[in-house]
C-alpha positions as CSV (number, residue, x, y, z in Angstrom):
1,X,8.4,-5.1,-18.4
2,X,8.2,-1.9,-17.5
3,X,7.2,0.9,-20.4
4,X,5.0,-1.9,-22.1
5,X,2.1,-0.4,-21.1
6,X,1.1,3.1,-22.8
7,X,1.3,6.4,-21.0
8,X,-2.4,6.9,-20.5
9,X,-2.8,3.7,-18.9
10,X,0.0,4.0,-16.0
11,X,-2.3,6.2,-13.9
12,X,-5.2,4.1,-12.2
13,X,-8.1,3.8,-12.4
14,X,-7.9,1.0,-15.2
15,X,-11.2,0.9,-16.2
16,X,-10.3,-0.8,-19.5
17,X,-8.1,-3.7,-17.8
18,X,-10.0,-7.3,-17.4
19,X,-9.8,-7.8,-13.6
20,X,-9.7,-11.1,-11.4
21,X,-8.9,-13.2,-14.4
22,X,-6.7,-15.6,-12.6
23,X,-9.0,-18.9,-11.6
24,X,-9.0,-20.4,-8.5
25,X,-8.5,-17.4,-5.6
26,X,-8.5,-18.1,-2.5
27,X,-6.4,-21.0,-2.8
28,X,-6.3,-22.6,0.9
29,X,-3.0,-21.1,1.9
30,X,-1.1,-18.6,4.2
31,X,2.6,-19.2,1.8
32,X,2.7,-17.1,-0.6
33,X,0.6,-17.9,-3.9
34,X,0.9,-16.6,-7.6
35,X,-3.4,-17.0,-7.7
36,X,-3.4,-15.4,-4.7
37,X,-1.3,-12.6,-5.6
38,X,-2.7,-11.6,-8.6
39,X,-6.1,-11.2,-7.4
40,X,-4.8,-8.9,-4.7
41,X,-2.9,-7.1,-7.5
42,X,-6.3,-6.5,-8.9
43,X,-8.1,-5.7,-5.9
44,X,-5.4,-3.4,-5.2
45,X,-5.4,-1.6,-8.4
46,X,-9.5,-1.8,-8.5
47,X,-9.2,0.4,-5.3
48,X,-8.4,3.4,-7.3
49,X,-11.9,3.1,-9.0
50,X,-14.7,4.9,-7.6
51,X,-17.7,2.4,-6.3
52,X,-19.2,2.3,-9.2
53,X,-16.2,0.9,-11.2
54,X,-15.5,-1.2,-8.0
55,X,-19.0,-2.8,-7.8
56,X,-19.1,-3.3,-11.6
57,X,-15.6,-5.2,-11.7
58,X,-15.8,-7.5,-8.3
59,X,-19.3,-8.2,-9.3
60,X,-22.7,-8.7,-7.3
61,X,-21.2,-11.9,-6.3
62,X,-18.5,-10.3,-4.0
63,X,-20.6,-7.7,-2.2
64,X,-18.3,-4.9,-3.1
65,X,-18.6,-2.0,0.1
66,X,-16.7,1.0,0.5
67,X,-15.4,3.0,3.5
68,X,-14.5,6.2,2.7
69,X,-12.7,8.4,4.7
70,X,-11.4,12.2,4.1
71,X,-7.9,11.1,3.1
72,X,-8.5,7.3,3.0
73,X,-10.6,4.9,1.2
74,X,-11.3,1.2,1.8
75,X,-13.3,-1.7,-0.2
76,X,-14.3,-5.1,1.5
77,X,-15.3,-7.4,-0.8
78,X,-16.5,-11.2,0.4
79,X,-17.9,-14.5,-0.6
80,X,-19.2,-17.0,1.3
81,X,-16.4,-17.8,2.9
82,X,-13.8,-15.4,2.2
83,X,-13.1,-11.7,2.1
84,X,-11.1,-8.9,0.4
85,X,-9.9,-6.2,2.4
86,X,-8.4,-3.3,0.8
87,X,-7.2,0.0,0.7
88,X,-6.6,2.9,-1.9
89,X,-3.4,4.3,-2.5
90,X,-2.0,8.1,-2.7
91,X,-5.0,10.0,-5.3
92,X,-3.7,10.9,-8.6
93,X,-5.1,13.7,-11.1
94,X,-6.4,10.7,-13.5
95,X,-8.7,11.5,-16.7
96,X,-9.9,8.6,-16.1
97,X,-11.2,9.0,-12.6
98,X,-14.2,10.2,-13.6
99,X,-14.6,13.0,-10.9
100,X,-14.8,16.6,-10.5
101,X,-11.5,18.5,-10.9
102,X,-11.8,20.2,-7.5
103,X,-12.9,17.4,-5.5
104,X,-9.3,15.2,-7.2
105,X,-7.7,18.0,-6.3
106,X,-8.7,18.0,-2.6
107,X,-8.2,14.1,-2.6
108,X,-4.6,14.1,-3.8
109,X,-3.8,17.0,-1.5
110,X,-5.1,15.4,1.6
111,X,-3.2,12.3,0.4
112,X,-0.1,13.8,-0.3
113,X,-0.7,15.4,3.4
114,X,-0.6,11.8,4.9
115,X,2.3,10.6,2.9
116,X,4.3,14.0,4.4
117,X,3.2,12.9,8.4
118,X,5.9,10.7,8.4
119,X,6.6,11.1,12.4
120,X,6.6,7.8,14.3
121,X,3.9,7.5,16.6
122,X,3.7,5.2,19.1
123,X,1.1,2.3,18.6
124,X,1.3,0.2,22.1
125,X,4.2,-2.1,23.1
126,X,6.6,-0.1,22.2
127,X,6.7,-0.1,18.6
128,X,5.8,2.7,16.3
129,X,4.5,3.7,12.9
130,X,4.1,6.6,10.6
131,X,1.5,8.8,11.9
132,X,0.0,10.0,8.9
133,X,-0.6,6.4,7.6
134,X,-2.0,6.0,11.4
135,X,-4.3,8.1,11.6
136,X,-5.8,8.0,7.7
137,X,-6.5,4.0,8.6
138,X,-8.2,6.0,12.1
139,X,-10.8,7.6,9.4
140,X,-12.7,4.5,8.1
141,X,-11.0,1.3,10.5
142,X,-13.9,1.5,13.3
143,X,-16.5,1.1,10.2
144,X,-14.5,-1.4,8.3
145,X,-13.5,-3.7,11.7
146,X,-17.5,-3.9,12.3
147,X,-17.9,-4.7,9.1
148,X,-15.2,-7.8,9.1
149,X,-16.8,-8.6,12.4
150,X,-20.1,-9.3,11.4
151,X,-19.1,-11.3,7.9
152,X,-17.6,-13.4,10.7
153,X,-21.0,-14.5,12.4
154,X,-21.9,-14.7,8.4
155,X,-19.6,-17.6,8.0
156,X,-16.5,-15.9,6.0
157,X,-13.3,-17.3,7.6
158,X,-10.1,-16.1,5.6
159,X,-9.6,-12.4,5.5
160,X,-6.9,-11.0,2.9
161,X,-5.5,-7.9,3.2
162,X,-4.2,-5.8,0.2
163,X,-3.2,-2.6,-1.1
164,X,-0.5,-0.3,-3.1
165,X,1.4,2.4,-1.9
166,X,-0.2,4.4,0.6
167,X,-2.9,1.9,0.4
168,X,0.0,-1.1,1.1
169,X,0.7,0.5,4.4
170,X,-2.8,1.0,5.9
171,X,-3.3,-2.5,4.7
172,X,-0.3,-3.4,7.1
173,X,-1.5,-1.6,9.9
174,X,-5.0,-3.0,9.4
175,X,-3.9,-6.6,9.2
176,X,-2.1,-6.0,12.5
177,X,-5.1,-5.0,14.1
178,X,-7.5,-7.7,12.9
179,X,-6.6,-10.7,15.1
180,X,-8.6,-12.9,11.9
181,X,-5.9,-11.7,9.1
182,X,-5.1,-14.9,7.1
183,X,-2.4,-13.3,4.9
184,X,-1.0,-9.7,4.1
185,X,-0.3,-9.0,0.3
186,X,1.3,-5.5,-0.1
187,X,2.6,-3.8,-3.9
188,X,5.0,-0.9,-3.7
189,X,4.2,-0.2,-0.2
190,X,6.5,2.8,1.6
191,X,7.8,1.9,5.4
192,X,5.2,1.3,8.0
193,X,6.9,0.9,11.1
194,X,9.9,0.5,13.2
195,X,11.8,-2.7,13.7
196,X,9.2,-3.7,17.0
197,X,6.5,-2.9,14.3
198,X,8.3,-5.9,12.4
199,X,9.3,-7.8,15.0
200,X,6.0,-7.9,16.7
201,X,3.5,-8.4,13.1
202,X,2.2,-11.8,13.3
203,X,0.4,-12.1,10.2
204,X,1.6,-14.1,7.5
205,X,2.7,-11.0,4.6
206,X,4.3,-11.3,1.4
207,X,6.1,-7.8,0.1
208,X,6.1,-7.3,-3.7
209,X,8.0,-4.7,-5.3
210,X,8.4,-4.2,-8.9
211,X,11.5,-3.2,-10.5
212,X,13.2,-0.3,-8.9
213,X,10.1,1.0,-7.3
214,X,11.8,4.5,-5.5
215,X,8.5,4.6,-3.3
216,X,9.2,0.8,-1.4
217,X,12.7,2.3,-0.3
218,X,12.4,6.2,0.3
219,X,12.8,7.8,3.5
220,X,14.1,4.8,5.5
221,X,14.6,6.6,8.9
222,X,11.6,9.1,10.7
223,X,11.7,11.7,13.7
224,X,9.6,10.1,16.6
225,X,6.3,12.6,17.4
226,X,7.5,12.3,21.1
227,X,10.6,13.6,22.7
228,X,12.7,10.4,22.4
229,X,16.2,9.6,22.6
230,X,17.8,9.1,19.9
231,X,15.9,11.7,18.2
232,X,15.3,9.2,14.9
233,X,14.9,5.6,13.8
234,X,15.6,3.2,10.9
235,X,12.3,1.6,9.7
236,X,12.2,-1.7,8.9
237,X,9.6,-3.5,6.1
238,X,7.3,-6.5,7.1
239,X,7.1,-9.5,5.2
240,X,8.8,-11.4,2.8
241,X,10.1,-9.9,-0.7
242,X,9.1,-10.8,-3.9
243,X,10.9,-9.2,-6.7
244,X,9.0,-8.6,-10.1
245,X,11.2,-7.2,-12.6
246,X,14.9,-6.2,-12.7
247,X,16.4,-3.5,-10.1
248,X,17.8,-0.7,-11.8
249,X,21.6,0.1,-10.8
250,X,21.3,3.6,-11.4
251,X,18.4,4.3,-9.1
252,X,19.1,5.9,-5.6
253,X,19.8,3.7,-3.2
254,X,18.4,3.3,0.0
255,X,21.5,3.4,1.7
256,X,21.6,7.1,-0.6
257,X,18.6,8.0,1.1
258,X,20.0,7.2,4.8
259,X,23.8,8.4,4.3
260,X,21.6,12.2,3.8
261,X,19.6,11.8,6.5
262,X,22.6,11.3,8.9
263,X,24.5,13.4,7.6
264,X,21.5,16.4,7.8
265,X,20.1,15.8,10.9
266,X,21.3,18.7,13.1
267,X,18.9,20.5,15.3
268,X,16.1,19.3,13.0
269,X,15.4,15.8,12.0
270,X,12.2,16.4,10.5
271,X,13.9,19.0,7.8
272,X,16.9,16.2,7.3
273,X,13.8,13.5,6.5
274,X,12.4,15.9,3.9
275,X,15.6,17.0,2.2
276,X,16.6,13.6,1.8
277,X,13.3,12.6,0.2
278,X,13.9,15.4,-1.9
279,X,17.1,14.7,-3.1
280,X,16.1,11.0,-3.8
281,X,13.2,12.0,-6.0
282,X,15.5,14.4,-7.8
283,X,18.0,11.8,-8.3
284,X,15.9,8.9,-8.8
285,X,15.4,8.1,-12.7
286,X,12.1,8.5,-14.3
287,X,12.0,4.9,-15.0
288,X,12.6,4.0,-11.9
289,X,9.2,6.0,-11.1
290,X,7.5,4.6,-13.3
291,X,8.1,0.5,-11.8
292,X,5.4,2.2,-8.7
293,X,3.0,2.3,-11.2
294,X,0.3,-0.6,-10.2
295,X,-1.1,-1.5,-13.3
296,X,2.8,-3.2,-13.6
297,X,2.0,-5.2,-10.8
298,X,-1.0,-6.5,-11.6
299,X,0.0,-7.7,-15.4
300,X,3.3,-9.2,-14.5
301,X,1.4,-11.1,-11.6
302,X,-1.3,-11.9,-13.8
303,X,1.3,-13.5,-16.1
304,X,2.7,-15.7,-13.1
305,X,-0.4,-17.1,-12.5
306,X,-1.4,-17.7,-15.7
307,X,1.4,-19.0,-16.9
């Protein structure tokens, strides 16, 4: 599927794409649904909008609101019984953003910022996550938990979580703090945690990657922020994979990615994370780059729900 859609239409925004087209959402379930997923997709994608675009496509009758935060940005979204929690992913320099030049520049840099904080930071019994995704959910969660809170006394009962990329992971980290979380939907989302992080996440979560996405397998080991024996740690993804589109054989592999961070670490584990990012983005195909885009996710799940 992937290179159907034209160049100028792989960087989100979508402004031009017909959102939420799938009948039916929320169907009354925690197991993983195609009517489900797709409007996630959506929501996920719609993220990228500013609130304009975001108010315009969930409609009046979803109460679109937005948290922003300096490198973070999330939407909640409800009916009368349900709501839409989601997150935006890394910034991109998009035409069709609609904003300023300097302030997308400062968004993608402070993004780019919290993708690079990839230290493990402890979270409470004893599990960790990547710090940067940490604290960019930190910038808007107290705002967004009150929020979910009081659509609770409002009568809304099932809470879905969503995002894509960067936005995937803060949705993670949010679901595991909202003890209400119905269901976790996550597109091309980067590692979030250690294996206790896994071990320990209780919400029902449903992990879709498309094709080769390089950015659902890159850096799959991190330097803890505190002294810590061994010095490093193999991550480990939550949830249960769905696989949209073929995998690429000629993409690096995550085992690659791992074999260069062992073989770098040395006296500096943090330098042996990066170089082996770098040499996985150097060697990973353009193609294969192209599968994070999320406009991919959201047609092919449209298409399996429609279908």
């Amino acid at each position: 599927m992937t290179g159907e859609q034209p160049l100028g239409t792989l960087f989100p925004p979508n402004p031009e794409y017909d959102y939420f087209r799938a009948p039916g959402f929320p169907r009354a379930t925690a197991s993983y649904d195609p009517v489900n997923a797709s409007w996630l997709a959506d929501a996920a994608l719609l993220a990228y909008g500013g609130e304009a675009l975001a108010t315009a496509r969930f409609g009046a009758s979803l109460h679109p609101k937005s948290f922003p935060g300096a490198s973070a940005l999330g939407y909640v979204a409800h009916g009368a019984d349900f709501a839409i929690v989601t997150f935006r992913g890394t910034e991109v320099l998009s035409p069709a953003a609609n904003r300023p030049f300097g302030d997308a520049v400062l968004g993608v840099a402070a993004d780019l910022l919290t993708d690079a904080d990839f230290k493990l930071e402890r979270i409470g019994d004893g599990r960790h996550a990547h710090r940067g995704i940490v604290h960019a959910l930190d910038q808007v969660w107290g705002a967004v938990e009150a929020h979910l809170r009081t659509l609770r006394t409002q009568g809304v009962r099932t809470f879905w979580f969503t995002g894509h990329s960067l936005g995937a992971a803060m949705a993670t980290l949010a679901a595991d703090r909202f003890e209400h979380a119905t269901a976790l939907y996550t597109f091309g989302s980067p590692f979030v945690g250690d294996a206790a992080f896994r071990d320990r996440f209780r919400v029902p979560a449903y992990r879709i990657v498309h094709g080769s996405d390089p950015i659902t397998r890159i850096a799959p080991a991190a330097p803890y922020a505190e002294l810590h024996v061994p010095p490093i740690e193999r991550l480990a993804h939550v949830g249960t994979l769905h696989q949209l589109g073929e995998v690429r054989s000629n993409a690096a592999t995550l085992g690659d990615v791992a074999a260069a961070i062992v073989q770098g670490i040395g006296a500096s584990p943090v330098d042996a994370v990066r170089e082996a990012v770098r040499a996985f983005l150097r060697d990973t195909p353009a193609l294969a780059l192209d599968d994070h885009a999320p406009i991919h996710y959201a047609t092919l799940l449209r298409q399996a729900a429609t279908s």
